[in-house]
GUGU-656664 format. One line per 2 residues: number of its first residue (from 1); for each residue x, y, z of N, C-alpha, C. Coordinates in steps of 0.2 Angstrom, whole numbers, plus 5000, padded with zeros to 4 digits. Example, Ala and Ser with C-alpha at 12.3 -4.5 7.8 and 13.67 -1.06 7.14 Angstrom:
BEGIN
1> 5066:4972:5039:5062:4978:5039:5066:4984:5039 ~ 5064:4989:5035:5068:4995:5036:5064:5000:5039;
This chain:
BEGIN
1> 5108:5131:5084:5103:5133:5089:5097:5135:5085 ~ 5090:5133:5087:5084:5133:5082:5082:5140:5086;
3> 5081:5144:5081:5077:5153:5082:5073:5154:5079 ~ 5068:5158:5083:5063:5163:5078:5063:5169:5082;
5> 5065:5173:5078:5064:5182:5081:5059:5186:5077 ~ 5053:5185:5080:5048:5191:5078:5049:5199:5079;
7> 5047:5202:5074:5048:5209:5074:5040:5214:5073 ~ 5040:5220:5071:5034:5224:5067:5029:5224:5071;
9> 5029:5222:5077:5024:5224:5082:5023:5232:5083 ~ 5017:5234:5087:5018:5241:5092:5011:5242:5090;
11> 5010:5250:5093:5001:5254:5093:4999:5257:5086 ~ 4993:5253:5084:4990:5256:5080:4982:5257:5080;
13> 4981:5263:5076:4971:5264:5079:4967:5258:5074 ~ 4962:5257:5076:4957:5252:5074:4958:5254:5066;
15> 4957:5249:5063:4959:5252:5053:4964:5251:5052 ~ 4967:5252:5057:4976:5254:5052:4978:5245:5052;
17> 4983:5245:5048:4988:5242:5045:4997:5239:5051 ~ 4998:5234:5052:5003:5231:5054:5009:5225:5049;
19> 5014:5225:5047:5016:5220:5044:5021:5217:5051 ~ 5019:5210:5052:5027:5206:5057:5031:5201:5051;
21> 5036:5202:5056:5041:5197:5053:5042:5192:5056 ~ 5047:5187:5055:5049:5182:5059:5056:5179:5056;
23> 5061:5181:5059:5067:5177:5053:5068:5171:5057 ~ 5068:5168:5056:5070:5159:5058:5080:5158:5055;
25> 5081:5155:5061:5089:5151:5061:5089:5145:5064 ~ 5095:5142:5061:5093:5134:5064:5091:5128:5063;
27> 5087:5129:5058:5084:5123:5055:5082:5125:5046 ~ 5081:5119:5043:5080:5121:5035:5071:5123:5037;
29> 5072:5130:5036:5065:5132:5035:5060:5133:5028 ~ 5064:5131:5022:5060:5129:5019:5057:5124:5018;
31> 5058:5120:5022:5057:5113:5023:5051:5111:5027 ~ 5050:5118:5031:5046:5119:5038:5038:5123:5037;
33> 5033:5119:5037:5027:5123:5038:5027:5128:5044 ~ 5026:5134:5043:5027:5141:5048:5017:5142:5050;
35> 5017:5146:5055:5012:5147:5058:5011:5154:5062 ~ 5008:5158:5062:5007:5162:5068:5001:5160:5072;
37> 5003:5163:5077:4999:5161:5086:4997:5167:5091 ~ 4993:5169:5092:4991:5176:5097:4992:5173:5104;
39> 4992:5176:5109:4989:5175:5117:4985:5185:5116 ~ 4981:5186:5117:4976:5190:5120:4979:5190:5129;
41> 4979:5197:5131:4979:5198:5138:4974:5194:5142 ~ 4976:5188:5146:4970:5185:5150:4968:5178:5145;
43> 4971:5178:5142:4968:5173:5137:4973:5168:5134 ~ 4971:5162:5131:4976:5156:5131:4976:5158:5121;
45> 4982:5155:5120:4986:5155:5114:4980:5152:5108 ~ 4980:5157:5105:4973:5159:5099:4977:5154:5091;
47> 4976:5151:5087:4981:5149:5082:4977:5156:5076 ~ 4984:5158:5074:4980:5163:5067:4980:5162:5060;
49> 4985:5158:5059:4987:5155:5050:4993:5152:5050 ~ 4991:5147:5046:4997:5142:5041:5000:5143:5036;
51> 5006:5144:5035:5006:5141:5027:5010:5136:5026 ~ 5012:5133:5020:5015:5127:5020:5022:5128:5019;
53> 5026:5127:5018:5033:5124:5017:5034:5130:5011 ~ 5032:5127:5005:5033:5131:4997:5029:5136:4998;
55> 5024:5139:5002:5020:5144:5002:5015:5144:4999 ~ 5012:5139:4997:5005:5137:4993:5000:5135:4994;
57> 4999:5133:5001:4994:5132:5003:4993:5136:5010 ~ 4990:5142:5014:4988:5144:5019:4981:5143:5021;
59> 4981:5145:5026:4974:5145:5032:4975:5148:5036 ~ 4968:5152:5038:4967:5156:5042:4961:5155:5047;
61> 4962:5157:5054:4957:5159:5060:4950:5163:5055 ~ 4945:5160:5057:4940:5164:5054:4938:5170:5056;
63> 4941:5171:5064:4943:5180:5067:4947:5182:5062 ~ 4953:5181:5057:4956:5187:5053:4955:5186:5046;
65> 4950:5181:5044:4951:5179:5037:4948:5185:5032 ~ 4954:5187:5027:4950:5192:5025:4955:5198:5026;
67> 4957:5198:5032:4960:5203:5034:4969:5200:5035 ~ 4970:5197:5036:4977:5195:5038:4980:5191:5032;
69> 4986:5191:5030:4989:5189:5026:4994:5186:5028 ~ 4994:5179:5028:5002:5176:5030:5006:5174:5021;
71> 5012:5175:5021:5020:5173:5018:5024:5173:5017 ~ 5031:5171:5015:5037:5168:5016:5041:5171:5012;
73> 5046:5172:5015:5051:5173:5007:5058:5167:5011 ~ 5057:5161:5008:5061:5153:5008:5068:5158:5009;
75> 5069:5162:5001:5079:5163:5002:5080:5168:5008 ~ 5075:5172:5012:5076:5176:5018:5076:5173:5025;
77> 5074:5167:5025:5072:5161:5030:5066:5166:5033 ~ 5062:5169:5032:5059:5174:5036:5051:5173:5033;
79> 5048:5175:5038:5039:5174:5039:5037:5181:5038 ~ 5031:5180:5035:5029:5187:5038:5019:5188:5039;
81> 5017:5191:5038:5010:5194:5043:5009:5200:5042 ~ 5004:5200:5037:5001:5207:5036:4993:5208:5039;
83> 4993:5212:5042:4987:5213:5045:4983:5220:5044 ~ 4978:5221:5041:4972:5225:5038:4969:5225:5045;
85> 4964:5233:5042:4958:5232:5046:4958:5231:5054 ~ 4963:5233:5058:4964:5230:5065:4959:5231:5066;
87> 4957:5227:5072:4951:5227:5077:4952:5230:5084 ~ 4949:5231:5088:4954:5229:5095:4955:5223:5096;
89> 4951:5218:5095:4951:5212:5096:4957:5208:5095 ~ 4961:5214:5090:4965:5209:5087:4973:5209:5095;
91> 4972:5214:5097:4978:5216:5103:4979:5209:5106 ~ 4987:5209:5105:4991:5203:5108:4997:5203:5108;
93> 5001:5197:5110:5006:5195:5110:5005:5190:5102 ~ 5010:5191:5097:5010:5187:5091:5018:5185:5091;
95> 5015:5178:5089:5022:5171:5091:5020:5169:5084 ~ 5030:5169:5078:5028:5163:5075:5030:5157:5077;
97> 5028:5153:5072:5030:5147:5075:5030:5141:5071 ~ 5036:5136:5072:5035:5130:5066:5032:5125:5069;
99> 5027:5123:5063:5022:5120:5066:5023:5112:5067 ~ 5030:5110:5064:5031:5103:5067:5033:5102:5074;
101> 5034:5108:5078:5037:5104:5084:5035:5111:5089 ~ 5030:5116:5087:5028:5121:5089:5035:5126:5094;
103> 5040:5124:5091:5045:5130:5093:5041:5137:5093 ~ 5042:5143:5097:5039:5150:5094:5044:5154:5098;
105> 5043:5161:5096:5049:5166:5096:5046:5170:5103 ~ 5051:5175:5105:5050:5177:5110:5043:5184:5108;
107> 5041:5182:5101:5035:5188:5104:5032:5194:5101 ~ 5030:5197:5098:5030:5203:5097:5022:5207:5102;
109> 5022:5213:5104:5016:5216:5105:5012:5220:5099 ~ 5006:5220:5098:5001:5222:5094:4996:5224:5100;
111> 4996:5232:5097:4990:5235:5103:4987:5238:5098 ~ 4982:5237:5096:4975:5243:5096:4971:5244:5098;
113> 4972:5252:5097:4967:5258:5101:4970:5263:5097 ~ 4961:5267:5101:4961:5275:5098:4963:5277:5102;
């Protein structure tokens, strides 16, 4: 069965710091371009960054570039998401997800506020 369990969500004030995870099961994930995806309260599913397969190639949403940091560790099947500098802007739900057939996990919350 194909899985992704996001983790590292919760409340932090505008500035701080968040790292998510994503372990993946079920499929060769190193084989798999990985992605993260927001939905905003009220609002439709935002894309945030790519990275590729070997972890050599990334992109970013011009909302975090700069501040967010997508990477992989292949032997851990596992994603991850570092995010600087929170905004409020930035508060959502954070989905990863494989970008060939947009499987995504059930989710982590990210809230910022003072």
């Amino acid at each position: 069965e194909v899985q992704l369990v996001e983790s590292g969500g919760g409340l932090v004030q505008p500035g701080g710091s968040l790292r998510l995870s994503c372990v993946a099961s079920g499929f060769i994930f190193s084989g798999s371009a990985m992605r993260w995806v927001r939905q905003a309260p009220g609002k439709g599913l935002e894309w945030v960054s790519t990275i590729s397969s070997g972890g050599g190639t990334t992109t970013y949403a011009d909302s975090v570039k700069g501040r967010f940091t997508i990477s992989r560790d292949n032997a851990k099947a596992t994603l991850y998401l570092q995010m600087n500098s929170l905004k409020l802007e930035d508060t959502a739900v954070y989905y990863c997800e494989k970008a060939s057939t947009g499987l995504r996990g059930q989710g982590t919350q990210v809230t910022v506020s003072s």
